[in-house]
Backbone as a chain_set.jsonl record, in Angstrom:
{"seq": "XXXXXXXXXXXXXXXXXXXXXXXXXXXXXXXXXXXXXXXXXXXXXXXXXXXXXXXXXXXXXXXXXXXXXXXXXXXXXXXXXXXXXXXXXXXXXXXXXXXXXXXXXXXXXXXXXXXXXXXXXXXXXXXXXXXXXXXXXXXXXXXXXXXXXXXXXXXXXXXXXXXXXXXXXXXXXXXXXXXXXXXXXXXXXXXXXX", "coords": {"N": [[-90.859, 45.298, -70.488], [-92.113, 44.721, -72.816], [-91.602, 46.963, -74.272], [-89.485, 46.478, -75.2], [-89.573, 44.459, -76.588], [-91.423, 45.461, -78.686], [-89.218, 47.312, -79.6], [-87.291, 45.486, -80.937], [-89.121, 44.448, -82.678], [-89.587, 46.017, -84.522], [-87.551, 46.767, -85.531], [-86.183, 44.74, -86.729], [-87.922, 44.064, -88.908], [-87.346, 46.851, -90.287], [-84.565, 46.403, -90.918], [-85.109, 43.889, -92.735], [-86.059, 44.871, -94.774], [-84.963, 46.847, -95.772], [-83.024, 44.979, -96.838], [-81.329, 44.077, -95.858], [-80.845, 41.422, -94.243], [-82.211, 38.808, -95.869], [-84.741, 36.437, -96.461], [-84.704, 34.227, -94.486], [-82.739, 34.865, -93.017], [-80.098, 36.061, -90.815], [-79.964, 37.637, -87.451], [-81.639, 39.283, -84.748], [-80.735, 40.905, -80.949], [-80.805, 41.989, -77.948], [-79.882, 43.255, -74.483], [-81.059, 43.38, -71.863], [-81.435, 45.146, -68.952], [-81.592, 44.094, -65.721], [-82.046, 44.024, -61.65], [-82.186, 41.511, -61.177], [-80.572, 40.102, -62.682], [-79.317, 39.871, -66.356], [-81.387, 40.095, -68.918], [-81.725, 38.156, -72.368], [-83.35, 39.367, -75.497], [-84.185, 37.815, -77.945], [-84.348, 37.318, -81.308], [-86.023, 34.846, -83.155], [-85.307, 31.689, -84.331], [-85.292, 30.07, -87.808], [-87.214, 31.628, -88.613], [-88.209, 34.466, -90.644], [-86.844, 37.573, -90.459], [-88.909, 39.461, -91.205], [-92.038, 39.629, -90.29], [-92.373, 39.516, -87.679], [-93.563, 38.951, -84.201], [-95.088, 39.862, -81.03], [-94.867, 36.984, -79.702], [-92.948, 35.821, -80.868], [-90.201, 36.596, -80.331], [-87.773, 35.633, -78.421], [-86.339, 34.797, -75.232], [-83.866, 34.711, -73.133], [-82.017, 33.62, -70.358], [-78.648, 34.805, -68.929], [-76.96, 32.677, -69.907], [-77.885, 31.191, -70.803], [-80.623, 29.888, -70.584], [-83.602, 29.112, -71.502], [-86.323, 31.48, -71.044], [-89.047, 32.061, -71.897], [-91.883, 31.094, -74.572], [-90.659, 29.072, -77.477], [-88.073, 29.339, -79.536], [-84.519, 30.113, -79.649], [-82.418, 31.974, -81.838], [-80.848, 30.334, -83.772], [-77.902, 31.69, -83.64], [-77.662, 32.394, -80.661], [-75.84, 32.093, -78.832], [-73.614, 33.043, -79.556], [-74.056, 35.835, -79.287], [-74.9, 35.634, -76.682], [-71.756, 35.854, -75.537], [-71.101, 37.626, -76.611], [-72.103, 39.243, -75.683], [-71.352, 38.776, -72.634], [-68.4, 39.266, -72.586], [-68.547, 41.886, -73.387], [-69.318, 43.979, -71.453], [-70.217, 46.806, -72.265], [-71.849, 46.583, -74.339], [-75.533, 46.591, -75.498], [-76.62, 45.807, -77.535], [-77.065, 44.097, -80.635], [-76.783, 43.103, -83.769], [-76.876, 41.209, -86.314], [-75.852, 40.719, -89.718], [-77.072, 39.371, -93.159], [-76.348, 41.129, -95.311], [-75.779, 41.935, -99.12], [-73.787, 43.241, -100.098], [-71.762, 43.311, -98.255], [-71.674, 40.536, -97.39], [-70.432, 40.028, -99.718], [-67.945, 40.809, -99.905], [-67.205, 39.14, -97.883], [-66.959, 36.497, -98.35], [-65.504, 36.801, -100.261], [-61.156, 38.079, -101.93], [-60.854, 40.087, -100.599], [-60.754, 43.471, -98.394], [-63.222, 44.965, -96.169], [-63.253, 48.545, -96.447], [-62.917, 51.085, -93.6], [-64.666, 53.203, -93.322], [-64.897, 57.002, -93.442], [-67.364, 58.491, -91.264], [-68.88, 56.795, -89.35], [-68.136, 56.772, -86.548], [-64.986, 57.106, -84.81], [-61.792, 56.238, -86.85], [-60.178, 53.607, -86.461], [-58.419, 51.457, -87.246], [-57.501, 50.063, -90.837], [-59.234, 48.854, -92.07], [-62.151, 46.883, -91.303], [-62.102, 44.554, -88.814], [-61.898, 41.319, -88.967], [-62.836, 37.433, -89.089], [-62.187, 34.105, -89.002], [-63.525, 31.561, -91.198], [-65.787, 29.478, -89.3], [-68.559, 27.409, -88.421], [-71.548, 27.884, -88.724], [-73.503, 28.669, -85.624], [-71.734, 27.595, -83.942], [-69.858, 26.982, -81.091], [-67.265, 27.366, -81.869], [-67.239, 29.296, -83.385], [-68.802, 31.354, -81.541], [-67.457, 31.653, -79.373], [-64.628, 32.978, -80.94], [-66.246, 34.933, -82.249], [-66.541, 36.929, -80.128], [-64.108, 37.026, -79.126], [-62.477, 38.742, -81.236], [-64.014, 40.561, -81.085], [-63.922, 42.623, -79.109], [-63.52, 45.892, -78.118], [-63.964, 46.744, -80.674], [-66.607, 47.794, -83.112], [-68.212, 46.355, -85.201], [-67.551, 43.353, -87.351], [-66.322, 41.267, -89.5], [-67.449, 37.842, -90.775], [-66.207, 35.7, -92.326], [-67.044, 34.13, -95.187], [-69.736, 34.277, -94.129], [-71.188, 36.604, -92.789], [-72.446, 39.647, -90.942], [-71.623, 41.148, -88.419], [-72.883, 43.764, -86.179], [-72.434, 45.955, -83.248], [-73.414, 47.803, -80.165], [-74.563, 50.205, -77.668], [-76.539, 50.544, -77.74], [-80.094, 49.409, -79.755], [-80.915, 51.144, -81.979], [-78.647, 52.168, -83.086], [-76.637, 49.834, -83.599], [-78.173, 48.79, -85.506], [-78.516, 51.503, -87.288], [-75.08, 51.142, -87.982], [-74.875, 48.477, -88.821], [-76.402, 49.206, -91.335], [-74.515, 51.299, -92.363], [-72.05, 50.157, -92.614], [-73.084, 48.596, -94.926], [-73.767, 50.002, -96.697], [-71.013, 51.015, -97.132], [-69.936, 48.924, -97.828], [-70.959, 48.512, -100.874], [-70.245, 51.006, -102.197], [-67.428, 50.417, -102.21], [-67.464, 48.257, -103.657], [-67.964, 49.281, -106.045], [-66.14, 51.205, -106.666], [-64.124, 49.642, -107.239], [-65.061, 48.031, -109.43], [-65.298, 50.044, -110.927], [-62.635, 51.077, -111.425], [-61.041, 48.641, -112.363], [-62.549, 49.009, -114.873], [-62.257, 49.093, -118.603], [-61.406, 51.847, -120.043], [-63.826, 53.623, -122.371]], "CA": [[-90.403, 44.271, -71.42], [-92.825, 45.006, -73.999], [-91.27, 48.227, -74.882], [-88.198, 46.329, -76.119], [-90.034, 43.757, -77.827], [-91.551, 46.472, -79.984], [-87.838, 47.735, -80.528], [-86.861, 44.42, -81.747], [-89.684, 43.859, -83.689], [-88.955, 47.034, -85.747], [-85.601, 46.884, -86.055], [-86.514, 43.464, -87.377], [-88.854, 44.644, -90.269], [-86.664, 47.826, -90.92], [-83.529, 45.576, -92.067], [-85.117, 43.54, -93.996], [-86.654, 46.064, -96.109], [-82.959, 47.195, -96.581], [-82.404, 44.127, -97.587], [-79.939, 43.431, -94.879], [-81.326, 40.276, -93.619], [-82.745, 38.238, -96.922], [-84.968, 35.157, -96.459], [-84.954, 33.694, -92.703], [-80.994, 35.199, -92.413], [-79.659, 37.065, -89.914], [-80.947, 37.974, -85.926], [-80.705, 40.686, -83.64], [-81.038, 40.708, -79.985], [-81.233, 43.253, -76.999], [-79.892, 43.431, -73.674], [-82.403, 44.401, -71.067], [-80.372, 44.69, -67.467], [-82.392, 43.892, -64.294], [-81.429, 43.769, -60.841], [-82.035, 40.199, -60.759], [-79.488, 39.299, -63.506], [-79.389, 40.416, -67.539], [-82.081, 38.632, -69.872], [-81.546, 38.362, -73.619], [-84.455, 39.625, -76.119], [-83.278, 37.281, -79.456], [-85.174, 36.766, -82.654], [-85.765, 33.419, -83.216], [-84.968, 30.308, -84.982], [-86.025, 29.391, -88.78], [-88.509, 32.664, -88.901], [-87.657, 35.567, -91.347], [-87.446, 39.176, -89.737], [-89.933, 40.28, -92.158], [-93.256, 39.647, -89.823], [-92.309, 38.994, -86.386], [-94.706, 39.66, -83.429], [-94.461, 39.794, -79.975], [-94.756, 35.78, -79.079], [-91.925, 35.4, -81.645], [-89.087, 36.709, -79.761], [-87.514, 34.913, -77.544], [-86.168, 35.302, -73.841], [-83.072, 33.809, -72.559], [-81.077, 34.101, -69.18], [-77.273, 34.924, -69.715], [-76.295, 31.281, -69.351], [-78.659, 30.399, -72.74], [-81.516, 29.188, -70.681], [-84.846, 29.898, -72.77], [-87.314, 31.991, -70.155], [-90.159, 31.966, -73.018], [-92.044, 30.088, -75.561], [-89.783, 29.513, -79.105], [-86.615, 28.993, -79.858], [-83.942, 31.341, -80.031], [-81.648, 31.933, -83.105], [-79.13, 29.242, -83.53], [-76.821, 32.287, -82.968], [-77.83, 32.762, -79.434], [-74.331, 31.745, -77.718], [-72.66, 34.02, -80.026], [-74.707, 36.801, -78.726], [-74.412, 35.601, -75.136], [-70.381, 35.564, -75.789], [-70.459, 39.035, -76.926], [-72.446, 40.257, -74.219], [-70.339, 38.724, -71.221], [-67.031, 39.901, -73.095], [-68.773, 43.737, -73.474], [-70.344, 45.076, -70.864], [-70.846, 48.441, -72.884], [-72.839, 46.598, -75.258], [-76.468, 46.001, -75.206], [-77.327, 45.41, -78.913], [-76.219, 42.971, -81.6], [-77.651, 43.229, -85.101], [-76.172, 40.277, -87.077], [-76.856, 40.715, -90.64], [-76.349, 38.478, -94.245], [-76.691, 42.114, -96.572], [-75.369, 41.241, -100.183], [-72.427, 43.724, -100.876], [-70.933, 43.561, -97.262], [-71.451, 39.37, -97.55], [-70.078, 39.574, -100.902], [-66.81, 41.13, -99.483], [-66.789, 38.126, -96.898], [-66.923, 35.706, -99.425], [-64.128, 37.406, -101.323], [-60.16, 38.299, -100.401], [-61.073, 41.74, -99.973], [-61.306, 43.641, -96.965], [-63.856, 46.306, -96.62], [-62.25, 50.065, -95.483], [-63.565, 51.482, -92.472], [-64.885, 54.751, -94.2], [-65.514, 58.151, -92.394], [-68.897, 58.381, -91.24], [-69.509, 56.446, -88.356], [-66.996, 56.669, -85.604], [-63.278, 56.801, -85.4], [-61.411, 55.527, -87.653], [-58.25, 53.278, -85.511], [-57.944, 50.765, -87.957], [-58.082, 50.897, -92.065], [-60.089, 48.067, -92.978], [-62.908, 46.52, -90.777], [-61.953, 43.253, -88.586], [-62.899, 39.936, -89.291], [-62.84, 36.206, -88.228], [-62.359, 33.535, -90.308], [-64.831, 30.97, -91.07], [-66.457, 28.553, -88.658], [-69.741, 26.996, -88.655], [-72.615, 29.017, -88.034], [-74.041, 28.475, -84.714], [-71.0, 26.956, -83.242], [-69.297, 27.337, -79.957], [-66.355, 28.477, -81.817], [-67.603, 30.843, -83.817], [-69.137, 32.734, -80.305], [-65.577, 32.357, -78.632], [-63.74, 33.379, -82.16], [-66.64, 36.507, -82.713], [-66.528, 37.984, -78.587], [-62.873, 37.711, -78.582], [-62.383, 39.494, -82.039], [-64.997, 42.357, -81.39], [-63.421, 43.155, -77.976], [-62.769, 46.96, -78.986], [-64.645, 47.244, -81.751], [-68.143, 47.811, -83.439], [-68.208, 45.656, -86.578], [-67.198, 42.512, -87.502], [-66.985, 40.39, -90.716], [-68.033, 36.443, -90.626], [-65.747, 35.285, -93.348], [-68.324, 33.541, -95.841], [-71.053, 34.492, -93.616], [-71.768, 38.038, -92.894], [-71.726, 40.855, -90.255], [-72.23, 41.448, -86.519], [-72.612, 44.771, -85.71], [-72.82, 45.857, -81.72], [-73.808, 49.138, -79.987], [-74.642, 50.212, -76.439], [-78.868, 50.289, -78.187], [-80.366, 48.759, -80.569], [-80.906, 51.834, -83.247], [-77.071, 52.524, -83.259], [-76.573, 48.522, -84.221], [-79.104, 49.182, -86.916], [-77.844, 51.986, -88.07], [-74.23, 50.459, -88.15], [-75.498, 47.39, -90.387], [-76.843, 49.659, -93.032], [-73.888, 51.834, -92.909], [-71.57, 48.871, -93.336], [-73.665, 48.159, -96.433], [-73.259, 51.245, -98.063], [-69.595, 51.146, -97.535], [-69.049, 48.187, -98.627], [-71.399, 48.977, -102.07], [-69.549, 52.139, -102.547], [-66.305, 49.917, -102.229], [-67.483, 47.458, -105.246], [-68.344, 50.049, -107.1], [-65.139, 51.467, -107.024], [-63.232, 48.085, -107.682], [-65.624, 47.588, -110.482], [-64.768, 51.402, -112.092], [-61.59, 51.02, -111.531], [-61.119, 47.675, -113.893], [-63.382, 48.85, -116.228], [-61.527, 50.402, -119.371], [-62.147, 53.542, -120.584], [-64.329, 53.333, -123.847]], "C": [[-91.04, 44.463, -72.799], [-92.582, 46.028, -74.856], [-89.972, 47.426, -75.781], [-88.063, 45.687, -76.817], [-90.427, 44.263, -79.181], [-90.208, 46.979, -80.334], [-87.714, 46.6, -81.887], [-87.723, 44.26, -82.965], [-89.7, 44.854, -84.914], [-87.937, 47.499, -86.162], [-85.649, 45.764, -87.309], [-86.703, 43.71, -88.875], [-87.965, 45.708, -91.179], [-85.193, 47.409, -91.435], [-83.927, 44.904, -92.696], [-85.462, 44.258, -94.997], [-85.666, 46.659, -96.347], [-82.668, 45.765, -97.305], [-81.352, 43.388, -97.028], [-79.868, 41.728, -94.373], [-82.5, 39.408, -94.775], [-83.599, 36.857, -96.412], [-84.853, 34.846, -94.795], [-83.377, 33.864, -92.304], [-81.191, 35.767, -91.592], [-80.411, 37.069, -88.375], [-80.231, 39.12, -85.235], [-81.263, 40.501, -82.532], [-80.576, 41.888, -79.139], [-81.108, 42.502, -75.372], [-80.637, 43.864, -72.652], [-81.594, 43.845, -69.254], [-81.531, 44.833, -66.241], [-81.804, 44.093, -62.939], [-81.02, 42.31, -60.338], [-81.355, 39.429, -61.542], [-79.842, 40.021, -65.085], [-80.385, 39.448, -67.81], [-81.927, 39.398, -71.556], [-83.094, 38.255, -74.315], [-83.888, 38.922, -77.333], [-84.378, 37.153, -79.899], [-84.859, 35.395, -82.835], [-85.676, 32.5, -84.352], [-85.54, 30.215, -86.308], [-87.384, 30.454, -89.043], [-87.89, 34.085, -89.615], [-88.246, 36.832, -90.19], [-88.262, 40.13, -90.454], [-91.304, 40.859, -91.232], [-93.551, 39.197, -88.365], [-93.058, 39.48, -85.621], [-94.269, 39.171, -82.346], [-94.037, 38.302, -79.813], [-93.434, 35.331, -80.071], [-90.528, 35.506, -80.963], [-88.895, 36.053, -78.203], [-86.407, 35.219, -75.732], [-85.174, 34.583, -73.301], [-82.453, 34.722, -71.454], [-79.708, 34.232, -69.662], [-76.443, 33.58, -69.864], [-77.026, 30.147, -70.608], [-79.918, 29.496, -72.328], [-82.961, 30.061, -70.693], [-85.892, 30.236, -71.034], [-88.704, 32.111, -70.561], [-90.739, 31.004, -73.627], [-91.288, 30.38, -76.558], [-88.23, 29.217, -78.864], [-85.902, 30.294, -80.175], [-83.303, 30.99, -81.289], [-80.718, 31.306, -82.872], [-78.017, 29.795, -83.096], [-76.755, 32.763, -81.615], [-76.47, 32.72, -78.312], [-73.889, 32.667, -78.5], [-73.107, 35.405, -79.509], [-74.536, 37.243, -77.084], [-72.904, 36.128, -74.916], [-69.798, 36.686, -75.94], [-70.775, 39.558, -75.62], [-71.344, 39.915, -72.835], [-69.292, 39.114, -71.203], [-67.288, 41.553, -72.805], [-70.241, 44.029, -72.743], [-71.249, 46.343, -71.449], [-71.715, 48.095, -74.178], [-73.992, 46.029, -75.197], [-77.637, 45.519, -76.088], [-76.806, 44.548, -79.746], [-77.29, 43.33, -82.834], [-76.67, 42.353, -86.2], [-77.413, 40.252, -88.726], [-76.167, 39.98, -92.012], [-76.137, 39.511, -95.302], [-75.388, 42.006, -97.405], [-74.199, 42.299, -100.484], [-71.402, 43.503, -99.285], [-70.639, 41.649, -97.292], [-70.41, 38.794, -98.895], [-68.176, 39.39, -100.047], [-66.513, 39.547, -98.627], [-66.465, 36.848, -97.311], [-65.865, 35.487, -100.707], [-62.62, 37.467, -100.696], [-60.067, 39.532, -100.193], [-61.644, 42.081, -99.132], [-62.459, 44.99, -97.284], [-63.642, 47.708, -95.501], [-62.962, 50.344, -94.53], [-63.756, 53.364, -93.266], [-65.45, 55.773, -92.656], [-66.999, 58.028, -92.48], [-69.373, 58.067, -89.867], [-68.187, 55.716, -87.545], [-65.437, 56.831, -85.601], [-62.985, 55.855, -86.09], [-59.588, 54.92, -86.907], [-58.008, 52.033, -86.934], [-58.314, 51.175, -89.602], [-58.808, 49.712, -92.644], [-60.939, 47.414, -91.093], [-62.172, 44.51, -90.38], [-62.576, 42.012, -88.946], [-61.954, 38.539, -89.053], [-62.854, 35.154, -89.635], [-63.536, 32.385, -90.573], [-64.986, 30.033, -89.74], [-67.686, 28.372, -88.381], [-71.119, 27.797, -88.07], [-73.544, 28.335, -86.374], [-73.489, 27.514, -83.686], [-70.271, 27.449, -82.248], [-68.209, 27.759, -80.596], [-65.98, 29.407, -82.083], [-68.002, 31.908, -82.749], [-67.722, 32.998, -79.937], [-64.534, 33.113, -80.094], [-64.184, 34.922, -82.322], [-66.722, 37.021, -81.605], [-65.389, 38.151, -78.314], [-62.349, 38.7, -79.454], [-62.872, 40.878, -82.135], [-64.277, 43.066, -79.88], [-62.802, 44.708, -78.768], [-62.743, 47.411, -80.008], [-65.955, 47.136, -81.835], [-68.298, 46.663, -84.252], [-67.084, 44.632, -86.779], [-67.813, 42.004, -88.582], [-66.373, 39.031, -90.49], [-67.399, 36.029, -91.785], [-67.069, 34.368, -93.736], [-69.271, 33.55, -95.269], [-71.798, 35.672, -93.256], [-71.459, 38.648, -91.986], [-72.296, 40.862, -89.451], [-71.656, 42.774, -86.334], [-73.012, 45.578, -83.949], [-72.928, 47.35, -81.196], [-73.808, 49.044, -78.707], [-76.792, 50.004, -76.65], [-78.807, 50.396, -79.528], [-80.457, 49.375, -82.203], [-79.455, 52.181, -83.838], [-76.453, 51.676, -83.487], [-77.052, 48.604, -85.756], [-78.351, 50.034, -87.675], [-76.177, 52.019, -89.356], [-73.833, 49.653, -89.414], [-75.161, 48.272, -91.435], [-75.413, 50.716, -93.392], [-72.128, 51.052, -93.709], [-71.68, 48.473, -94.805], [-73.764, 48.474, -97.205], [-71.812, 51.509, -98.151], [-68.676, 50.484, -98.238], [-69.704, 48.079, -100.477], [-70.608, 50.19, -102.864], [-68.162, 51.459, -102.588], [-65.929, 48.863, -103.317], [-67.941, 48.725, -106.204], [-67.46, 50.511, -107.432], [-64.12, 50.541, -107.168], [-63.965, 48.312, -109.263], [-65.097, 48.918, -111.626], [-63.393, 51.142, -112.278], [-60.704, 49.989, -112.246], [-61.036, 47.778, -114.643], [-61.956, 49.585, -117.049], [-62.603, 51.29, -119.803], [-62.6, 53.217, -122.061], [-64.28, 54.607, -124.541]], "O": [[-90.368, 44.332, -73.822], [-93.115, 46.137, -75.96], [-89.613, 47.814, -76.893], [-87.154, 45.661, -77.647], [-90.093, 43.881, -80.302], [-90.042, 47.091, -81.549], [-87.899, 46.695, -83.101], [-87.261, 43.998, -84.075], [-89.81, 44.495, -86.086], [-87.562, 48.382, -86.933], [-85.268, 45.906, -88.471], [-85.882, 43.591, -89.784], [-87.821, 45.599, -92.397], [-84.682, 48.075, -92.336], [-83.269, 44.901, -93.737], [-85.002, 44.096, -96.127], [-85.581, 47.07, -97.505], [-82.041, 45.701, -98.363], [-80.692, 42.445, -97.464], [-78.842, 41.065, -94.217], [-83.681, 39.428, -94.426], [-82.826, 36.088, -95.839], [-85.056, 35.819, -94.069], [-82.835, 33.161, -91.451], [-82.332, 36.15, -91.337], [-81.463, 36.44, -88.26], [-79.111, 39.622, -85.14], [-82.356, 39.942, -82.622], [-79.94, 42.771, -79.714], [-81.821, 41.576, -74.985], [-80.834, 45.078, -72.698], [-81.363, 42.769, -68.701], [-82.209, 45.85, -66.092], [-80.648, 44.467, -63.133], [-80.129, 41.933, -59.577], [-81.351, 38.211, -61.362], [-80.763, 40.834, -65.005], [-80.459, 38.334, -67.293], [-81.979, 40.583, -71.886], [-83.923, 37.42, -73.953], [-82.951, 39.552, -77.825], [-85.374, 36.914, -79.217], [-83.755, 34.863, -82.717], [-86.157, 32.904, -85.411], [-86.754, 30.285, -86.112], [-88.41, 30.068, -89.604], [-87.056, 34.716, -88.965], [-89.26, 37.02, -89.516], [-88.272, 41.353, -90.308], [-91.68, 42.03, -91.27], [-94.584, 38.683, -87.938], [-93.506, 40.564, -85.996], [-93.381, 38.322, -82.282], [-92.815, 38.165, -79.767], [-92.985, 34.224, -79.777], [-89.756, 34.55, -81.036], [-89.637, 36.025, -77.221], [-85.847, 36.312, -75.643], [-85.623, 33.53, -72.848], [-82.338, 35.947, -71.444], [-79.487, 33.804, -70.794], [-75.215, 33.631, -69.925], [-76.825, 29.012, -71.042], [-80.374, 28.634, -73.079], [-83.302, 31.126, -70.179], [-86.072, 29.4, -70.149], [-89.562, 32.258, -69.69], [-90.28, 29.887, -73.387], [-91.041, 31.556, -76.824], [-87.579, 28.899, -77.868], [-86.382, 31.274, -80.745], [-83.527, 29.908, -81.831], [-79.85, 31.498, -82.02], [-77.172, 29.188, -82.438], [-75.838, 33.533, -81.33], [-76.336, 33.284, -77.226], [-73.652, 33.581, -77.71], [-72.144, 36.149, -79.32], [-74.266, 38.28, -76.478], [-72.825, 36.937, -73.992], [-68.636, 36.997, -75.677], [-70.076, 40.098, -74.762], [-70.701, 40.768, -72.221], [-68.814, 39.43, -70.114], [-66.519, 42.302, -72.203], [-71.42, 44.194, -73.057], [-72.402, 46.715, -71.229], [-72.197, 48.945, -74.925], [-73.915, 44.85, -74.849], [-78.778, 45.113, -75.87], [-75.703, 44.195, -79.329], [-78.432, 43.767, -82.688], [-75.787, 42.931, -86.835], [-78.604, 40.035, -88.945], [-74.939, 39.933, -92.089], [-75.725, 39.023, -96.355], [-74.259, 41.977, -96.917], [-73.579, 41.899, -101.469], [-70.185, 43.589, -99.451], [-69.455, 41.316, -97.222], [-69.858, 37.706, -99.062], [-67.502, 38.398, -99.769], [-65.487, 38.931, -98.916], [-65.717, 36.135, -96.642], [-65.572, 34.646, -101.558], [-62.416, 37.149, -99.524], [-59.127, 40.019, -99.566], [-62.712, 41.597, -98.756], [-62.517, 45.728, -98.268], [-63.807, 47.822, -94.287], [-63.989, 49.666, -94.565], [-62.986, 54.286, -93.538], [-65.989, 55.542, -91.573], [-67.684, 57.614, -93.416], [-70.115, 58.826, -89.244], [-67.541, 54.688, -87.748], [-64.817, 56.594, -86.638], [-63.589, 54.783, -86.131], [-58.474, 55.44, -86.855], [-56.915, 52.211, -87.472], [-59.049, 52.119, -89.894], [-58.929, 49.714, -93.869], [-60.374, 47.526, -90.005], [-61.897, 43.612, -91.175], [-63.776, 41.874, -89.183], [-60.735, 38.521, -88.884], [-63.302, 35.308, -90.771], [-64.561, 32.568, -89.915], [-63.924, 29.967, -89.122], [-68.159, 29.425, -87.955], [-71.363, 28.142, -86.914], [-74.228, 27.323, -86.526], [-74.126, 26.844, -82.872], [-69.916, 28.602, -82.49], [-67.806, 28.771, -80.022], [-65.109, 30.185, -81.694], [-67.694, 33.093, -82.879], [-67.024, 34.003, -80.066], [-63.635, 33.875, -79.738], [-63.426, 35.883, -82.46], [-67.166, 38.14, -81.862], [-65.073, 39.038, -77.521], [-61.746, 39.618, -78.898], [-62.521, 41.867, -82.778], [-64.254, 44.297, -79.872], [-61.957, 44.756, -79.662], [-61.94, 48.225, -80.462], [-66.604, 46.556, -80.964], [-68.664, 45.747, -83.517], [-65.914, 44.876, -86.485], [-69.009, 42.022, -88.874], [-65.206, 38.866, -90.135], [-68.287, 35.931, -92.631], [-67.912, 33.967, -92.933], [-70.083, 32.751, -95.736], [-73.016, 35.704, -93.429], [-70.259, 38.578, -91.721], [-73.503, 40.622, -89.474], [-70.456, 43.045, -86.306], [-74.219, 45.601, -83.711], [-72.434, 48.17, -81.97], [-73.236, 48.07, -78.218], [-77.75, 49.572, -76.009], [-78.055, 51.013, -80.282], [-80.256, 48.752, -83.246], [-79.284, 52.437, -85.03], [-75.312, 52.062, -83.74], [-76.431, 48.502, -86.813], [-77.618, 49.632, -88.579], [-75.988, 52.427, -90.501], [-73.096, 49.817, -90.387], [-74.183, 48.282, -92.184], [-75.194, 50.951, -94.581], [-71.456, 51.284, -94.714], [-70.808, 48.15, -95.611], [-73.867, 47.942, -98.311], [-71.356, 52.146, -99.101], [-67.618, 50.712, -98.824], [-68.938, 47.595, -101.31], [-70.446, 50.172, -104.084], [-67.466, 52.223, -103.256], [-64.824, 48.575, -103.778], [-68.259, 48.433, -107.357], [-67.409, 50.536, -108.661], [-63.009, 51.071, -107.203], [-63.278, 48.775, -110.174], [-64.662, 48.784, -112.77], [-63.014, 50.98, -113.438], [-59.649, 50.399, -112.73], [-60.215, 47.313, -115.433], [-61.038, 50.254, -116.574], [-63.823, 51.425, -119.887], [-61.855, 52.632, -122.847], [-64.621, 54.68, -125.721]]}, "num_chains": 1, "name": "protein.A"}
């Protein structure tokens, strides 16, 4: 268990220092399969992923009941929601980073660029708003990701999912450069020529 706490807790640290996860935004959590049932590894509640340590993360059964001290992340059902929908996934990395949020916030979609994985669709799925940490946002974001990696949180940001936790991570940040490289070319493309 302790091995995957240290994942978390440097996955943690290594998005915010991207910048992905600003201020006490965002959580990521980790599948860990047992014989005696799944338990969820979540970042918790009202605590930035800047400085987290082991007693910080939190421990739930698949059913959302807390096995630990702490609170999980208000998004904890949305997490659960994904996992019981996708077996094949055992990571989540939900993140608020400022050019992929911008997009979500905007009516532009952001492309699914070469790089990271097939490309079946040409813009990246997404959900429309509902309240953060609400039952219908989990059922709205586990039935939407069915069959995909990435997902955008209209006005709220991005859930990215993996089979482990560095391939979530990675995901995020590449998300974040696609969708930067995607205002940047909106913004050239405006500009006039001087």
């Amino acid at each position: 268990m302790k091995k995957h706490i240290s994942e978390i807790i440097s996955v943690s640290n290594e998005i915010y220092d991207k910048g992905l996860v600003p201020g006490k935004a965002g959580n990521i959590s980790k599948r860990i399969k047992s014989s005696n049932g799944d338990i969820v590894a979540i970042t918790p509640t009202l605590k930035s992923l800047a400085n987290l340590k082991e007693e910080d993360i939190v421990l739930v059964d698949m059913n959302g009941n807390v096995l630990s001290k702490g609170k999980p992340s208000s998004e904890v059902n949305m997490h659960l929601e994904i996992y019981k929908k996708r077996p094949d996934v055992n990571a989540i990395v939900h993140t608020h980073s400022t050019y992929a949020t911008g997009f979500a916030f905007s009516d532009k979609k952001i492309k699914r660029l070469e790089g990271f994985g097939e490309i079946k669709n040409e813009y990246l799925p997404c959900i429309e708003y509902e309240k953060p940490g609400s039952a219908q946002l989990a059922k709205n974001a586990s039935e939407k990701i069915i069959g995909e990696d990435v997902l955008i949180l209209k006005k709220h940001g991005v859930i990215c999912v993996s089979d482990n936790l560095k391939e979530a991570e990675l995901l995020a940040v590449f998300v974040e450069e696609s969708a930067k490289t995607q205002f940047v070319t909106f913004m050239l493309n405006s500009a006039e020529d001087i």
